[in-house]
C-alpha positions as CSV (number, residue, x, y, z in Angstrom):
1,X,47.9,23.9,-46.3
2,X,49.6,24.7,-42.9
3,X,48.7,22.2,-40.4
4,X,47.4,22.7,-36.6
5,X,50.2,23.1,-34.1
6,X,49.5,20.3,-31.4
7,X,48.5,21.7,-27.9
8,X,49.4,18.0,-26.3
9,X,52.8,18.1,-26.8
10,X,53.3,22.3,-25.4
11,X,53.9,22.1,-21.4
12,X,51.7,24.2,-19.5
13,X,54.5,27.0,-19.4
14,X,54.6,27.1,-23.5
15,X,50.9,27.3,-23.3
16,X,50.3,30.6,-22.3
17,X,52.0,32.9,-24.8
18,X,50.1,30.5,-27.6
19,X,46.5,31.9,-26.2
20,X,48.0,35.9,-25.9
21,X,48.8,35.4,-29.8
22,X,46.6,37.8,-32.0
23,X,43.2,36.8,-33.0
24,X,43.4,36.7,-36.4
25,X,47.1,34.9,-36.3
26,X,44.6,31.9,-35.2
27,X,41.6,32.3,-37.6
28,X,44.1,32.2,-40.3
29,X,44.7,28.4,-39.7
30,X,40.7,29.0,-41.0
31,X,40.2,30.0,-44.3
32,X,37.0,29.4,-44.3
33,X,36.4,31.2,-41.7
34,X,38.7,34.2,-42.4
35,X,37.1,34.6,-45.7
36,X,33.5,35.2,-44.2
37,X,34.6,37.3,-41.7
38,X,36.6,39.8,-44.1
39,X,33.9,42.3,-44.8
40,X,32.9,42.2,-40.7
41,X,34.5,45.0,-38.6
42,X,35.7,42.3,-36.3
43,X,38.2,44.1,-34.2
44,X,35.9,46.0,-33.5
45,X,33.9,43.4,-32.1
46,X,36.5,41.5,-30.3
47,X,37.6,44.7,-29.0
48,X,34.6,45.5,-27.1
49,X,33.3,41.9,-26.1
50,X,36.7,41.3,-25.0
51,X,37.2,45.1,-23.6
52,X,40.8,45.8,-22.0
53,X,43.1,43.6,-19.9
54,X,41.8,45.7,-16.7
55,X,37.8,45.0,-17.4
56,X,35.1,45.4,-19.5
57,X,33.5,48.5,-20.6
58,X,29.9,49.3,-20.5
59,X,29.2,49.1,-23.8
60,X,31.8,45.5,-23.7
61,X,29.5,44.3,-21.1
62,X,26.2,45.0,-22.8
63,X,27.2,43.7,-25.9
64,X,29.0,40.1,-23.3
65,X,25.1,40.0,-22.5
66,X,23.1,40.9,-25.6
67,X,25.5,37.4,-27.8
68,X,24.6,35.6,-24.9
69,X,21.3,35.9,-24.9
70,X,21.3,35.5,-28.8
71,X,23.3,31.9,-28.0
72,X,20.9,31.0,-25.2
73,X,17.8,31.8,-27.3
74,X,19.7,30.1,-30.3
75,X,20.5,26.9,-28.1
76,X,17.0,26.7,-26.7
77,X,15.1,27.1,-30.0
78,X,17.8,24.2,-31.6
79,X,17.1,21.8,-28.1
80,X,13.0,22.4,-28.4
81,X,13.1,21.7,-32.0
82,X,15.1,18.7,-31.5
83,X,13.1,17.7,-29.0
84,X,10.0,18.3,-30.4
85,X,10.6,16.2,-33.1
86,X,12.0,13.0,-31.7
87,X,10.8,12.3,-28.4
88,X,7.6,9.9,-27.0
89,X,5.2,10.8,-24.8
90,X,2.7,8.8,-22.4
91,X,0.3,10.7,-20.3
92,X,-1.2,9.2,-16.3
93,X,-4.8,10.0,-15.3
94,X,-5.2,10.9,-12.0
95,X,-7.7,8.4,-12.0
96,X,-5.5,5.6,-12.7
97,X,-3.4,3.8,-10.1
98,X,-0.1,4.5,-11.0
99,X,-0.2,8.2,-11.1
100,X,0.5,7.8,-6.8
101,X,3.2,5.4,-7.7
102,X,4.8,7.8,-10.3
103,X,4.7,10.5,-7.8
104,X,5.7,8.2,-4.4
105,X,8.9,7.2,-7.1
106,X,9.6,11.0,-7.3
107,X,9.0,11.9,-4.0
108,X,11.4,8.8,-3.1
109,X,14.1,9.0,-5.7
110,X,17.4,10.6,-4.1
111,X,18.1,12.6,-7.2
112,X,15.7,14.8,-7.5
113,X,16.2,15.6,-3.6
114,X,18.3,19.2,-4.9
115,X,15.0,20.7,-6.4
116,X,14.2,23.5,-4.3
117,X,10.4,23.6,-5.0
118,X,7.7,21.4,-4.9
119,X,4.6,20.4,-2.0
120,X,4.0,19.0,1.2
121,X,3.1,14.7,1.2
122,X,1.5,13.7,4.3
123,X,2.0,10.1,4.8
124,X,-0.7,7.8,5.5
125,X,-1.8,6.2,8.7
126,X,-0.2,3.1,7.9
127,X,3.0,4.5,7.2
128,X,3.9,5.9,11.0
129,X,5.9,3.5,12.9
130,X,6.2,3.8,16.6
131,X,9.5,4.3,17.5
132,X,10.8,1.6,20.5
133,X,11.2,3.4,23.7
134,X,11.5,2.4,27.2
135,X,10.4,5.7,28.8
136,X,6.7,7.4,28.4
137,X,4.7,7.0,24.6
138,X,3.3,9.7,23.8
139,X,1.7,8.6,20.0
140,X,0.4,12.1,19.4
141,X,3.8,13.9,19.6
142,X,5.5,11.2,17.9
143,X,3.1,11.6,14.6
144,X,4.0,15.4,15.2
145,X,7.4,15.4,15.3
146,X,7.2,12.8,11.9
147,X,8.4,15.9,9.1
148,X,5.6,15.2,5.9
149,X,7.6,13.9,2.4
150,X,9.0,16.9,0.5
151,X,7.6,16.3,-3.2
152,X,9.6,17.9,-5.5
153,X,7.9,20.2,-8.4
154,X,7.0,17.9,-11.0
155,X,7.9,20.1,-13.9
156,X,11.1,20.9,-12.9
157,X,11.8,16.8,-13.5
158,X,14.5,16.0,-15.9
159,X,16.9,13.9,-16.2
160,X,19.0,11.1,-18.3
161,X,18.2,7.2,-18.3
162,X,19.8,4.6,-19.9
163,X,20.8,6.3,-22.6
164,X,17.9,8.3,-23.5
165,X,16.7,11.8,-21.7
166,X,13.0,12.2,-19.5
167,X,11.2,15.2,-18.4
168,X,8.0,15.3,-16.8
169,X,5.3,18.1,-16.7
170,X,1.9,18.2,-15.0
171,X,-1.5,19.0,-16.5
172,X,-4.5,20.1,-15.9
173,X,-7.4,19.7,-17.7
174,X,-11.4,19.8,-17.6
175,X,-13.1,16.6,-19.4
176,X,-16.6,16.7,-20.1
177,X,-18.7,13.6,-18.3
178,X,-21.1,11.5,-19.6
179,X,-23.8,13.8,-18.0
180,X,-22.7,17.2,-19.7
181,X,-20.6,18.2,-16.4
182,X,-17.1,19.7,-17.1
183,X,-14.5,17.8,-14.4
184,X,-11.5,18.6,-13.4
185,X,-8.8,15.9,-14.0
186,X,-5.0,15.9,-13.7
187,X,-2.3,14.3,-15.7
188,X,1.4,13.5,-15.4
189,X,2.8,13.8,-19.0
190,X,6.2,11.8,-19.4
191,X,8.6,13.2,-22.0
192,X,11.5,10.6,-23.4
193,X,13.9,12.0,-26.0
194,X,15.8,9.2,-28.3
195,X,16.7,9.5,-31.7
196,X,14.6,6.4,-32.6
197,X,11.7,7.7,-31.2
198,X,11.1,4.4,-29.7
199,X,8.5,4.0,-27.0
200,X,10.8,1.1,-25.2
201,X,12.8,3.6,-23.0
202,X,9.3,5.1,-21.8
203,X,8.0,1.2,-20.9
204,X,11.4,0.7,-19.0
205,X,10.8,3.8,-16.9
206,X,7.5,2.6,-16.2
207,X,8.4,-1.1,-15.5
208,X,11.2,0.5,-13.4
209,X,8.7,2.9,-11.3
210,X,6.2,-0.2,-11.0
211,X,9.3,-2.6,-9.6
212,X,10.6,0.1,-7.0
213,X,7.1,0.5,-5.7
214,X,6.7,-3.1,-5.6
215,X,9.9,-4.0,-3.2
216,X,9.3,-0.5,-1.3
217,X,5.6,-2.3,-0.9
218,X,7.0,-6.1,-0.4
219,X,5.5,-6.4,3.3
220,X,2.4,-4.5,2.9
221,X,-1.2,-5.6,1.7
222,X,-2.9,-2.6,-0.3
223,X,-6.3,-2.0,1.1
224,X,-9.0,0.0,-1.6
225,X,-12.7,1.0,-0.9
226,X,-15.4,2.7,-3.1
227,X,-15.0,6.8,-2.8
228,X,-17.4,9.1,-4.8
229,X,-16.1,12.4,-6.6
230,X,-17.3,15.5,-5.0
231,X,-17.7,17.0,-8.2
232,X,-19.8,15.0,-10.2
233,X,-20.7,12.3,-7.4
234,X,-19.2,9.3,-9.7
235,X,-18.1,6.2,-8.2
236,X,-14.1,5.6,-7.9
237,X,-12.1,3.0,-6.4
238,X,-10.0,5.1,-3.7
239,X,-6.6,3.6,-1.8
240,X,-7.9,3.6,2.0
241,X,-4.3,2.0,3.4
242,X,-1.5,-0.5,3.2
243,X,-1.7,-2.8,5.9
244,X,1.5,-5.6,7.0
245,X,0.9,-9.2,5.1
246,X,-0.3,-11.7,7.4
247,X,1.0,-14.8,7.1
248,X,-1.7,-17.9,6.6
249,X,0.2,-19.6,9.2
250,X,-1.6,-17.5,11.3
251,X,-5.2,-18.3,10.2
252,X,-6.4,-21.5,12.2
253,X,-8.7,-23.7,9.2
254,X,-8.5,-27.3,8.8
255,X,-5.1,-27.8,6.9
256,X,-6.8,-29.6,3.9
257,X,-9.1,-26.7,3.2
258,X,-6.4,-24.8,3.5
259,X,-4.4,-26.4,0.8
260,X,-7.5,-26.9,-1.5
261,X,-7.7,-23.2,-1.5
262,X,-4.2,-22.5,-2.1
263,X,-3.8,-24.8,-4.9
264,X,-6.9,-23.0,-6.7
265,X,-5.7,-19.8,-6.4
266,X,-1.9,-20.4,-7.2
267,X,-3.7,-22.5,-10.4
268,X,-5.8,-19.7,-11.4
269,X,-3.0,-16.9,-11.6
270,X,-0.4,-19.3,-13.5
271,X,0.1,-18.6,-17.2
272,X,-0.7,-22.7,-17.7
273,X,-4.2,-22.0,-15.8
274,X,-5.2,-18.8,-17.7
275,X,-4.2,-21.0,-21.1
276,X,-6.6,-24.1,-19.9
277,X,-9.4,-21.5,-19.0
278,X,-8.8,-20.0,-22.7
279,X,-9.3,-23.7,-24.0
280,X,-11.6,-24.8,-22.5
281,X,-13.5,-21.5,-23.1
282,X,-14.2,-20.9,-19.8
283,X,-14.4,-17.3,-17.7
284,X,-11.4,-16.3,-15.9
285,X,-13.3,-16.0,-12.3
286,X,-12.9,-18.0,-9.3
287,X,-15.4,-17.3,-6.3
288,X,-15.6,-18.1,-2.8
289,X,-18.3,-18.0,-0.2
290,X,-17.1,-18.2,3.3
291,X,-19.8,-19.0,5.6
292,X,-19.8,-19.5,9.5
293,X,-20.6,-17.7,13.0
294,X,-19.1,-14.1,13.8
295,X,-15.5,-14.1,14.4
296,X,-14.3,-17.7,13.1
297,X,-12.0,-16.1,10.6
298,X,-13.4,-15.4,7.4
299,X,-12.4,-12.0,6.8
300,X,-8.8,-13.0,8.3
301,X,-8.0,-15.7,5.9
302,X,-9.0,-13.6,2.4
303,X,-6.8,-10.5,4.0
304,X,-4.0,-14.0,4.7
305,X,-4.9,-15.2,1.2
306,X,-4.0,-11.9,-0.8
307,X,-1.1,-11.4,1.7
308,X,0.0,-15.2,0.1
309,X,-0.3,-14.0,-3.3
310,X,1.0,-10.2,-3.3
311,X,-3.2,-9.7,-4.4
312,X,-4.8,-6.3,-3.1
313,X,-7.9,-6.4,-1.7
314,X,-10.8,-4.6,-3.2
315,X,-13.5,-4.2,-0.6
316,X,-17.4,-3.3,-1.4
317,X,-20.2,-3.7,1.5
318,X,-23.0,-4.1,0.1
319,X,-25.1,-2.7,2.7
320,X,-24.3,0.7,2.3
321,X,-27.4,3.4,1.5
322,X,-25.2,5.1,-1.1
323,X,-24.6,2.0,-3.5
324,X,-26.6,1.0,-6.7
325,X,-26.5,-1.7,-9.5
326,X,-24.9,0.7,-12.0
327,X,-22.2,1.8,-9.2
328,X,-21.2,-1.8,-8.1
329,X,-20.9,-2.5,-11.9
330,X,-19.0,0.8,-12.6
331,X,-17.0,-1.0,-9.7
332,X,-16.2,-4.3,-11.3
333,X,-15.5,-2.8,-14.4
334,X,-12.4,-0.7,-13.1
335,X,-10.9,-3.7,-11.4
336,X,-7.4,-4.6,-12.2
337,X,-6.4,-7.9,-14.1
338,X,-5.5,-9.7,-10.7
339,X,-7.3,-8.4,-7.1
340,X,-9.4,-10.2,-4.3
341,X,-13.0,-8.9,-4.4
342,X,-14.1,-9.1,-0.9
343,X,-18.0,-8.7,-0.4
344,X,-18.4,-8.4,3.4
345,X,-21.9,-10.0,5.2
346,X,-23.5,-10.1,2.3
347,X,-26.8,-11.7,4.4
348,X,-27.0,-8.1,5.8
349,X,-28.1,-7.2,2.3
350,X,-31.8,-7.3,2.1
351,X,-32.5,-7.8,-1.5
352,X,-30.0,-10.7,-1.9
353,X,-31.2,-12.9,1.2
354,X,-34.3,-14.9,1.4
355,X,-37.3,-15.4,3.8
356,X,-37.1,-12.5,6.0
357,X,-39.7,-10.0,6.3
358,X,-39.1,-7.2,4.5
359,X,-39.8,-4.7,7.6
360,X,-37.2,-6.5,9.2
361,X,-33.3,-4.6,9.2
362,X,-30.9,-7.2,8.5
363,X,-28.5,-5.8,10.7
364,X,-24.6,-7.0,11.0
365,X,-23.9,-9.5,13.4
366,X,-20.3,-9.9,12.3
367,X,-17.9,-9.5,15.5
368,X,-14.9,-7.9,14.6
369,X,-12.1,-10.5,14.3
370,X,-8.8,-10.3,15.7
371,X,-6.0,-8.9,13.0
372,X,-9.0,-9.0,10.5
373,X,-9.3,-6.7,7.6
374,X,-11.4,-3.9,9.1
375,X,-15.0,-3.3,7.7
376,X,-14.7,-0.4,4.9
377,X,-17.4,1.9,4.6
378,X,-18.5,2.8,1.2
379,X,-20.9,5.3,2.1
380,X,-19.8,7.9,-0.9
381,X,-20.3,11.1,0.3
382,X,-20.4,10.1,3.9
383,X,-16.6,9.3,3.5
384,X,-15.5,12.1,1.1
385,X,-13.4,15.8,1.6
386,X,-15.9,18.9,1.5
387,X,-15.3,20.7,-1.6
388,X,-12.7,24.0,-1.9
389,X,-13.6,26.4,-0.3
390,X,-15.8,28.7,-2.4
391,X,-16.7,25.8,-4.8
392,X,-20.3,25.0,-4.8
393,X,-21.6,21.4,-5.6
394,X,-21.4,20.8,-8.9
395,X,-25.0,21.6,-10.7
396,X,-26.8,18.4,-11.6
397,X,-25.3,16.4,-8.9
398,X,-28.3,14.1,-7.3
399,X,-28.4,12.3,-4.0
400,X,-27.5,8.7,-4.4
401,X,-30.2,6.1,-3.5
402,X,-29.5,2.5,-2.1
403,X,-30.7,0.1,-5.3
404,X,-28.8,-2.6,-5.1
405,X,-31.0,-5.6,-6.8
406,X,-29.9,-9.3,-6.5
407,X,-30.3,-9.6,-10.3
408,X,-28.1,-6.2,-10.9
409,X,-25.6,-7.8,-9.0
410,X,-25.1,-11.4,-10.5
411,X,-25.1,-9.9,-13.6
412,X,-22.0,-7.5,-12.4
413,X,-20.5,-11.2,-10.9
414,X,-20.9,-13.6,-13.8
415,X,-22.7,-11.5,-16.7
416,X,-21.7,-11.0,-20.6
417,X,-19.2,-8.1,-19.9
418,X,-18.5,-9.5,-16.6
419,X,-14.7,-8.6,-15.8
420,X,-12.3,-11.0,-15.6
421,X,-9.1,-12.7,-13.9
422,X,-10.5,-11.5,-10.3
423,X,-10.9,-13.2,-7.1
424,X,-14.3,-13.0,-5.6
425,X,-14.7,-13.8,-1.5
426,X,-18.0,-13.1,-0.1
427,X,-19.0,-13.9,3.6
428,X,-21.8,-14.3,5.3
429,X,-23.2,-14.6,8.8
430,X,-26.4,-17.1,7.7
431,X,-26.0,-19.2,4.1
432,X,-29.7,-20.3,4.9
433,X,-31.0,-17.0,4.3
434,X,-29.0,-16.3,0.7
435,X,-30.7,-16.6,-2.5
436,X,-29.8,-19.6,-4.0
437,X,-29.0,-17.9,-7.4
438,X,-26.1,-16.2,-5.5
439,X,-24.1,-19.5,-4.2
440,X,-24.9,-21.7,-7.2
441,X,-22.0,-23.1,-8.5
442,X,-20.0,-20.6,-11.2
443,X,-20.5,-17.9,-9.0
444,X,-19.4,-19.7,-5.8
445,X,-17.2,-22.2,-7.0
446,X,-16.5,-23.2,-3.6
447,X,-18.2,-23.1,-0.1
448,X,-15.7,-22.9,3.3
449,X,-18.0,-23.5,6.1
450,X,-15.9,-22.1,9.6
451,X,-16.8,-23.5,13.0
452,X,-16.0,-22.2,16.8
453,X,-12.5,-23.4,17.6
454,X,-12.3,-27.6,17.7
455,X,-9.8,-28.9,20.4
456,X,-7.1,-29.4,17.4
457,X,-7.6,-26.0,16.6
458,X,-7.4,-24.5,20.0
459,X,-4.0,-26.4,20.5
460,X,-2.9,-25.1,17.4
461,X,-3.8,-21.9,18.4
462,X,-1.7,-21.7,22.0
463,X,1.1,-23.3,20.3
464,X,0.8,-20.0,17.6
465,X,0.5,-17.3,20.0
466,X,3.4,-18.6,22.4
467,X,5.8,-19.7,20.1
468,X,8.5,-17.1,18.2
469,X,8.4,-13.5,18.9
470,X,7.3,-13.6,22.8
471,X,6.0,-10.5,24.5
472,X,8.8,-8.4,25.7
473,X,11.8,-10.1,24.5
474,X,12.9,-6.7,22.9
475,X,12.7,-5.1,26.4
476,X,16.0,-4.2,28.6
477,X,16.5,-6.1,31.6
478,X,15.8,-3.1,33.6
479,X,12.0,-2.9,31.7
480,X,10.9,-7.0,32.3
481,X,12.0,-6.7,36.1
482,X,9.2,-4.1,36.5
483,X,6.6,-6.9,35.2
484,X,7.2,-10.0,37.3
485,X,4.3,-11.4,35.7
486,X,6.7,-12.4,32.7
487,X,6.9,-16.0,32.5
488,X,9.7,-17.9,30.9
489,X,9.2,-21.4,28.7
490,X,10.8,-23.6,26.5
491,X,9.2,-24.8,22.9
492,X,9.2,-28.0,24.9
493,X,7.0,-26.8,27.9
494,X,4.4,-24.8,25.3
495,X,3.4,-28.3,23.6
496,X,2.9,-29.5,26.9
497,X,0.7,-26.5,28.0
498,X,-0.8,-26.6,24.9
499,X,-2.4,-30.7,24.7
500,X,-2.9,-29.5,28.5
501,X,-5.2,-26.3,26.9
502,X,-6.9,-28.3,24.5
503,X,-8.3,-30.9,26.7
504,X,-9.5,-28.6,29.0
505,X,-11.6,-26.1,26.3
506,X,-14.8,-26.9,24.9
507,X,-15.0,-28.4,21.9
508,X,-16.6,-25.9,19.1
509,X,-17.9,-23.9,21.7
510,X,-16.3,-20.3,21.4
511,X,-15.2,-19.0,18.2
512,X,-11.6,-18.0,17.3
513,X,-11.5,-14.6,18.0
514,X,-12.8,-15.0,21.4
515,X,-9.8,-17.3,22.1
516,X,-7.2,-14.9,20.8
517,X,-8.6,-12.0,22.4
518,X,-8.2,-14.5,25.9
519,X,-4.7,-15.0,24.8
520,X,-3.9,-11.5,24.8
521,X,-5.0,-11.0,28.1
522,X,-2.0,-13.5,29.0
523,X,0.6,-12.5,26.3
524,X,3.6,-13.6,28.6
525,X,1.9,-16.3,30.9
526,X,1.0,-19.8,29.2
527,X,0.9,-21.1,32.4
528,X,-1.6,-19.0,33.6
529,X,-3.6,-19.0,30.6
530,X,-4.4,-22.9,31.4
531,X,-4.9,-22.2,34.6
532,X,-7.2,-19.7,34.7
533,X,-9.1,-21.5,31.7
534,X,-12.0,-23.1,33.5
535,X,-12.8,-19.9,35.1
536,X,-12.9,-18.3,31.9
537,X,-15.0,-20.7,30.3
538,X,-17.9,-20.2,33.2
539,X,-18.2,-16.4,31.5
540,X,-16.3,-15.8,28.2
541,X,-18.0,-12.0,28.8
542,X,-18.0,-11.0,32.6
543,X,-14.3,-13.1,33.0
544,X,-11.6,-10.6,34.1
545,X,-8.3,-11.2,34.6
546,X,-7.2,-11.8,38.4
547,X,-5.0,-9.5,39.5
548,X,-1.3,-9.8,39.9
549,X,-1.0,-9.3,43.3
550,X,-3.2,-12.0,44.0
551,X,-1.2,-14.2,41.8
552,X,2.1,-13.8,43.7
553,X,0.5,-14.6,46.8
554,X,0.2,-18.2,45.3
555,X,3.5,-18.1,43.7
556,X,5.2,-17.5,47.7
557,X,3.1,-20.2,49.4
558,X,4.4,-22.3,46.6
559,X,7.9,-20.9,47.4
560,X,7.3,-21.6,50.7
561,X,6.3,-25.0,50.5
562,X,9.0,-25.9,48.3
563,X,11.9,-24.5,51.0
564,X,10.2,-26.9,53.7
565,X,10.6,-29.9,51.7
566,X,14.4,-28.4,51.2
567,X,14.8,-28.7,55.1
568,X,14.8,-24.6,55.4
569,X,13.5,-22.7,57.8
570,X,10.0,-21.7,57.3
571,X,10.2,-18.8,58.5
572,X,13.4,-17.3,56.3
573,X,12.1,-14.9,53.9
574,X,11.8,-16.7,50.2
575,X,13.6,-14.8,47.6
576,X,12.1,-13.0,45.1
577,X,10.5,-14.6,42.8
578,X,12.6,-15.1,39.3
579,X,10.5,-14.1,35.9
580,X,8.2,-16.9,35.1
């Protein structure tokens, strides 16, 4: 048998005439081939697929389209049955939290930037930043002028991994609820094709969708709050925002409370802590009950605390008319493996405190604290979209009634089918008036009492808000000469200014918040912030700040004064003032 002429060795000249040679000149190096195609009218063929050197024919051309339609057909039938037989599949609920990562990954992944159709993503709140200007702000145009994410089409996803290939399609489907209701409900369906037909490369994609979000996320503090499903009125935990961590640094507490909570929550998320609560057959729950006055920091430090521990933060209020014991268990029971719980003035709630007449409203005395993790209505339907247009409510649906019972919800805290590995915070206004059954030991393992600012605490606190970042310091020089009020110090000077702070304020007499909202008033003054401290301190409420014009005048007479000593002429002009 003749052997193949070799094509690598021909130049590029030789080439040529090789390719012009007659067609069946090259089939007979085939005799396979050339024996199946003997009783086929193959010139024929060739003749017209191929047509003449100056075009194709009509017929040539319909017959060019009619084989490739037959090889497309042929291709796709062989890829689908391939396909269909050795690929994995995992499908996302809407109702589960990673379907928004899966589609925040797509939105964000560069390559799937060339697909031309997909839907509009409008960002959340939390995810504008304000641009640094020096000229006017206007914050309305600049959200305007923010384009939305493009979303590409999710089942025109495809592509290869690793080694093994992905594509995605999206469902929809109607599920039937527990009451007889049909619900809508959406799915992402991932594809992954690999001759094994292992399910590995699908939990790689998903580990690797879960890490991006995470160090796209690093910074930010995810926020969620009880929603209610316009079509069936069931209870769901709903993403309200991500918020910037704040550090603990930033949270004034006595430093051994401090560390005592630190070490039992870093203790309770370690593998060697879960093991010793397995062992000792004990539930994986730690709870807290932070009590003190309005705006001493309790809601700050469990926002600072899940900022520590990369933890979101589940928030519930109690309070709300729209809650009941089987929704705040519904709640606990679709709680991740590791979360803070945080359970907001739970004094306000009537049916967990104690003597207080029943005609009385318990209302919410709780200040709102300064950087503090904002109070989240869970007020169901109060806080949720109206339906399609053209969709009525869905038949059956019943108003919700307040019913939450203080035995429904110690049951939901520490019951049988309690859930575990969560973090449970609760605050409150006024421990006196809390059932004891709610702060026994188990279900708060440990009480933080907050005070109003101590003098330590206050010094601590001027030496915070004056030292690092300063007011202003990414201004041009041109910007901070138009605010002479700018004050210039040294790390040095704000200790100083600081002991000087502490022994002027009252000890435990105004709470934290109060002094950081006085702080703000003089963002780039320490000095005048102890000066104008006594006056302050005559009426925290009815204080305003003196003006700056008023100010100056002292600063000249001090200029003033200071050239006379200097043996200058009292009546040459002082210079203008430097900043600070």
């Amino acid at each position: 048998m003749e052997s193949l002429p070799s094509f690598q060795s021909l130049s590029s000249m030789a080439i040529g005439p090789v390719l012009m040679m007659n067609w069946r000149s090259i089939v007979a190096y085939f005799p396979a081939v050339e024996q199946f195609i003997n009783d086929v009218s193959v010139d024929m063929l060739v003749q017209l697929v191929l047509g003449t050197r100056l075009g194709l024919s009509g017929l040539g051309l319909f017959s060019t389209l009619l084989l490739a339609h037959l090889a497309y057909s042929a291709w796709r039938a062989a890829r689908t049955l391939a396909l269909g037989s050795c690929y994995t599949k995992c499908s996302v609920s809407q109702d589960n939290s990673m379907y928004e990562e899966i589609l925040e990954w797509i939105t964000r992944n560069p390559r799937f930037q060339s697909i031309s159709t997909g839907r509009i993503k409008f960002r959340y709140d939390s995810e504008f930043e304000v641009p640094d200007t020096e000229g006017e702000i206007d914050i309305s145009r600049m959200v305007d002028e923010i384009a939305p994410d493009f979303q590409p089409e999710i089942n025109k996803i495809q592509f290869w991994m690793d080694g093994s290939y992905y594509w995605f399609r999206e469902r929809k489907e109607k599920k039937l609820e527990y009451h007889g209701k049909e619900a809508p409900d959406n799915y992402i369906d991932i594809y992954c094709f690999n001759w094994r037909r292992s399910i590995t490369p699908l939990k790689n994609l998903l580990v690797t969708i879960l890490k991006e979000d995470a160090a796209r996320n690093s910074k930010k503090t995810k926020i969620f709050h009880p929603g209610v499903s316009w079509y069936d009125s069931r209870i769901h935990w709903e993403r309200e925002r991500q918020r910037l961590r704040r550090p603990l640094s930033t949270v004034i507490l006595d430093q051994k409370q401090k560390d005592t909570i630190i070490d039992d929550i870093r203790n309770f998320l370690t593998r060697s802590g879960v093991l010793w609560y397995q062992e000792k057959g004990l539930p994986l729950r730690l709870g807290y009950l932070f009590s003190g006055p309005p705006g001493t920091g309790k809601s700050s430090l469990a926002f600072a605390l899940a900022s520590t521990f990369g933890l979101p933060v589940y928030m519930i209020n109690l309070s709300s008319p729209k809650l009941n014991d089987s929704d705040i268990e519904s709640l606990f029971l679709k709680l991740p493996r590791h979360c803070i719980v945080l359970l907001e003035d739970v004094d306000a709630t009537q049916p967990l405190s104690r003597d207080l007449p029943k005609d009385k409203k318990s209302g919410v005395e709780e200040e709102e604290e300064d950087n503090a993790v904002d109070n989240a209505s869970s007020d169901g339907e109060d806080n949720l979209p109206p339906p399609p247009p053209g969709l009525p409510k869905a038949p059956g649906t019943k108003k919700r009634g307040n019913a939450v019972t203080l035995s429904g919800l110690l049951n939901t805290i520490d019951g049988v089918g309690a859930s575990e590995g969560r973090i449970l915070i609760m605050t409150t206004n006024h421990i006196e008036s809390l059932d004891e059954a709610l702060i026994r030991t188990g279900r708060a393992d440990r009480i933080i009492t907050f005070t109003n600012a101590t003098k330590s605490q206050a010094r601590d606190m001027f030496v915070n808000a004056y030292s690092g970042t300063r007011w202003g310091q990414h201004m041009s020089r041109e910007t901070r000469l138009k605010h002479p009020e700018m004050e210039d110090w040294t790390d040095e000077e704000i200790r100083d200014l600081a002991e000087e702070f502490s022994a002027t304020i009252h000890d435990e007499e105004f709470s934290p918040a109060l002094i950081q909202q006085y702080f703000k008033d003089f963002r780039a003054e320490p000095r005048r912030a102890v000066k104008e401290l006594e006056e302050w301190m005559k009426d925290t409420r009815g204080y305003r700040k003196p003006s700056l014009d008023y100010d100056l005048k002292g600063v000249v007479e001090t200029l003033k004064m200071k050239r006379a000593q200097e043996n200058v002429c009292p009546d040459t002009p002082p210079d203008t003032p430097k900043e600070g």
